[in-house]
C-alpha positions in Angstrom: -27.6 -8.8 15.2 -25.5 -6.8 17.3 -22.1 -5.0 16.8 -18.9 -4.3 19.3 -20.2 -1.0 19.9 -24.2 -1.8 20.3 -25.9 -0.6 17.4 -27.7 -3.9 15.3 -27.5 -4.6 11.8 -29.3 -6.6 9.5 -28.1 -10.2 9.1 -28.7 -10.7 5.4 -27.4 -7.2 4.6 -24.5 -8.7 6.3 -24.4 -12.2 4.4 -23.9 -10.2 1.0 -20.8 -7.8 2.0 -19.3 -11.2 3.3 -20.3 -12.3 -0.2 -18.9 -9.6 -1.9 -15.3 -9.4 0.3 -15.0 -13.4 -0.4 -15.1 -12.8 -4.1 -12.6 -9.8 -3.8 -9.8 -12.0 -2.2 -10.4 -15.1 -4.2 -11.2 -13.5 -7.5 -14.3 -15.6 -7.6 -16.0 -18.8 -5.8 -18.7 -20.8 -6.5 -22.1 -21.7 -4.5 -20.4 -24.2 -2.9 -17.1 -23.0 -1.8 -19.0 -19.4 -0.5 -21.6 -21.4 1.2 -19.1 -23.6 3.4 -16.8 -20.5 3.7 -19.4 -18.4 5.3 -21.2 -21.1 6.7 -24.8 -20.4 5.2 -26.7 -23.0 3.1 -26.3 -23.3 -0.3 -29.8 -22.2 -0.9 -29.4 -19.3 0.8 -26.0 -18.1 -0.8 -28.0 -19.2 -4.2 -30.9 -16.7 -3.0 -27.9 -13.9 -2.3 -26.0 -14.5 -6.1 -29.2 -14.0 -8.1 -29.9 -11.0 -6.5 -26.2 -9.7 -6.9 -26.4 -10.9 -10.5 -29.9 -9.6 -11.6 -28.7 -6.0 -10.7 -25.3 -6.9 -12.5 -23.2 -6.8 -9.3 -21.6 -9.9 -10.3 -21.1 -11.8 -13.3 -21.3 -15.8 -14.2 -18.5 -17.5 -15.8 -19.8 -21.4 -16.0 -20.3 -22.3 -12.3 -18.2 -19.3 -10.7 -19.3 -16.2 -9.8 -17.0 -12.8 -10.0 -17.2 -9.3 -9.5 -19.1 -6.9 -12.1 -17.7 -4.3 -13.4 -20.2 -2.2 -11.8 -17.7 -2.2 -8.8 -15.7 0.0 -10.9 -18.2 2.5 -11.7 -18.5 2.5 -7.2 -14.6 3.0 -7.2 -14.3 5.9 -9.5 -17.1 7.9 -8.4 -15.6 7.7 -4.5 -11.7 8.9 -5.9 -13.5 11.7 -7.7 -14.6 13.2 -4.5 -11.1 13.0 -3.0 -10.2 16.4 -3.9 -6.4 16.2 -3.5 -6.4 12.5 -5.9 -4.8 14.8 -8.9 -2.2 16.2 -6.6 -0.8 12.7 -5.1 -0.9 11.1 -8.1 1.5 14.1 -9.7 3.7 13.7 -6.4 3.6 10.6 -6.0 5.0 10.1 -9.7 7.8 12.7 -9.3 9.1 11.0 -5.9 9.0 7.5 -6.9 11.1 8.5 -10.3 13.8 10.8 -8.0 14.1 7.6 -5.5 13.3 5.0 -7.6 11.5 2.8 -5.0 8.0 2.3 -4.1 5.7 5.5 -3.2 1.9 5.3 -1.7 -0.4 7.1 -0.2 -3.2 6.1 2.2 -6.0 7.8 3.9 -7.6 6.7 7.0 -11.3 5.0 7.3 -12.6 2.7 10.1 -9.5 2.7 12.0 -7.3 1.3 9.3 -5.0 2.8 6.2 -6.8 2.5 3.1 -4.3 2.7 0.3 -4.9 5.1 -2.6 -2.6 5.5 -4.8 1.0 4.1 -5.7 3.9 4.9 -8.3 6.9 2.0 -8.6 10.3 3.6 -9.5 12.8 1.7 -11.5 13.7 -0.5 -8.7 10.4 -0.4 -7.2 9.5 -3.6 -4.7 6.6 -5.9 -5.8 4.0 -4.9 -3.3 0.5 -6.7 -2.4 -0.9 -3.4 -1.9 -3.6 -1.4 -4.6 -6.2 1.4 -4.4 -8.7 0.2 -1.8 -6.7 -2.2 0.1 -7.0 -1.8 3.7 -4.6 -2.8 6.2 -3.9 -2.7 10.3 -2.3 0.7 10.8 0.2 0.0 13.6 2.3 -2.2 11.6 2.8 0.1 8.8 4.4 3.5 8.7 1.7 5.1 6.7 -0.5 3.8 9.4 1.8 5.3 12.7 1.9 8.5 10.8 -1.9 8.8 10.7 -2.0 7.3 14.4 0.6 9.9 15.4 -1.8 13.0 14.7 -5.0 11.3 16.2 -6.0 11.6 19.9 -5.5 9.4 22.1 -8.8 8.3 22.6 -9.3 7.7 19.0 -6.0 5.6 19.1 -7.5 4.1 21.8 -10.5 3.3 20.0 -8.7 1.8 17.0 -7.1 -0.6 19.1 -10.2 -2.1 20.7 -11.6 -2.4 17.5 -8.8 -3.8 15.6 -5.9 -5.0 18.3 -2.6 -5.3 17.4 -1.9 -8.5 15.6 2.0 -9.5 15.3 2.9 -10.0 11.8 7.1 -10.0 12.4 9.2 -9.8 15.3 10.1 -6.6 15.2 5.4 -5.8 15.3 4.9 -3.1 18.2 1.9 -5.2 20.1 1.4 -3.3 23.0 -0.3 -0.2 23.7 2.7 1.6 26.0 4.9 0.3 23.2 2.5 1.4 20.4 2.0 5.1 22.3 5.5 6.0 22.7 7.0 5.6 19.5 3.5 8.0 18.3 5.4 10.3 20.4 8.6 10.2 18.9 6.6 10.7 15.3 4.9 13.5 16.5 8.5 14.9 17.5 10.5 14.1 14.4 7.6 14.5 12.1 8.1 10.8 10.0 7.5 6.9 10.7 9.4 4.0 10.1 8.4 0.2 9.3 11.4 -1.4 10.4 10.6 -4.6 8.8 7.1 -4.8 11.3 4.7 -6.2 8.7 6.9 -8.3 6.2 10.3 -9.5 7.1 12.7 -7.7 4.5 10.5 -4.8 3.9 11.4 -1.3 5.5 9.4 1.9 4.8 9.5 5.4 5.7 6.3 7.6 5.6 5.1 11.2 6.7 1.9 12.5 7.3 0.2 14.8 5.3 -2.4 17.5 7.1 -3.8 21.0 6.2 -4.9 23.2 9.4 -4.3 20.3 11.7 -6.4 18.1 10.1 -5.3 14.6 8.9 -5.6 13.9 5.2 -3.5 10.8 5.0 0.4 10.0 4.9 2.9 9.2 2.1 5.4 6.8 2.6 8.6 5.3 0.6 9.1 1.4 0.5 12.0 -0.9 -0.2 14.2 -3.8 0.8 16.1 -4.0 4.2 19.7 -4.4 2.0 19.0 -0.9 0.1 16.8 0.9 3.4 19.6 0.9 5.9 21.9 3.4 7.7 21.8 7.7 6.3 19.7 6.9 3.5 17.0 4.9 5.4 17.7 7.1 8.4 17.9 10.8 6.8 17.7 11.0 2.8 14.5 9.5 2.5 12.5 10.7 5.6 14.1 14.1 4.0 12.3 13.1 0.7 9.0 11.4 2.0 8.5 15.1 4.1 8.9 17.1 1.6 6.5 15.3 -0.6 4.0 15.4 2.3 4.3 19.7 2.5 4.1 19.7 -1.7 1.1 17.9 -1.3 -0.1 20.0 1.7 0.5 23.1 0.1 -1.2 22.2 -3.5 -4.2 20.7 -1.6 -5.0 24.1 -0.4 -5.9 25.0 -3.7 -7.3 21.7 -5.4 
């Protein structure tokens, strides 16, 4: 079984991560409803669960199968080798309180934004988002700020792999589009969602690097009829940027 770039993989290796993504999104299936999803027989989704339960990747409630917590024990030994976790997390805190909207940070894995960590303020959004989530960078402002300090090949790169799907009208889907407004980031040094991946939704984020090279970005999120005129345009690019340098400047001694 071959990939988009050439190399082959193994086909039943494949099967269970399907397996395991499917029961991430729908917070558990049953034989059935994985094996017509992924379009493998029922015997041979039967095969994969008994494996995936007899090393206590998943666990059986009646006839569905969910997630172990054994994922967990995967998810906390990854965030303890991000260095810097202790520092956004402290940041992250203090700017979400001081704006009271919705703050995240994301880091950058197989051409998408992977989100982190976020802190709601007081009048913080209800977002879709948590810690592992990974979403199309070109639509969100977290993502263009990462974009913004990657070559262009690797932009390049990204966009074969991924495209750029339209989620709103306001979604950059083309490539010239896509490439000058990196430009203008790179210049002011922040990125805006103007409502390009949910209608309603604006964000601001900034990118956060140490010796020109990318860590992630940090952005601010929160309804068009609050994330309009100075304070979408100045106060909080203002705030999301110097949240990005505090966490710049700790990281250099985490």
């Amino acid at each position: 079984m071959a990939t988009h770039d050439g190399s082959r993989t193994v086909e039943a290796v494949q099967t269970t991560l399907d397996i395991i993504e499917l029961l991430l999104e729908r917070d558990g299936a049953g034989i059935t409803e994985i094996a017509d999803e992924l379009g493998r027989s029922k015997g041979t989704i039967h095969g994969h669960m008994s494996t995936l339960y007899k090393n206590e990747y998943v666990v059986k409630e009646d006839e569905t199968y969910r997630l172990s917590l054994r994922h967990l024990d995967l998810g906390e030994t990854v965030r303890d080798r991000l260095q810097i976790y202790d520092v956004v997390t402290e940041e992250l805190d203090d700017l979400s309180e001081s704006c009271g909207e919705l703050a995240q940070f994301a880091m950058p894995e197989h051409g998408q934004a992977v989100y982190i960590y976020k802190s709601a303020g007081e009048n913080a959004v209800q977002s879709a988002s948590s810690p592992g989530k990974r979403e199309y960078m070109h639509c969100l402002s977290l993502g263009k700020a990462m974009m913004a300090h990657m070559s262009e090949s690797r932009v390049n790169e990204i966009i074969d792999r991924h495209g750029l799907p339209k989620y709103t009208e306001n979604t950059v889907t083309t490539k010239d589009e896509l490439f000058a407004e990196l430009e203008d980031i790179r210049e002011r040094g922040y990125a805006f969602d103007r409502e390009e991946k949910i209608q309603g939704l604006r964000c601001v984020a900034a990118p956060v690097t140490t010796a020109d090279e990318l860590i992630g970005a940090i952005s601010i999120s929160g309804p068009a009829s609050r994330f309009e005129g100075e304070v979408y345009e100045e106060e909080l690019p203002s705030m999301v940027t110097r949240s990005a340098n505090v966490i710049e400047i700790n990281s250099q001694f985490s």
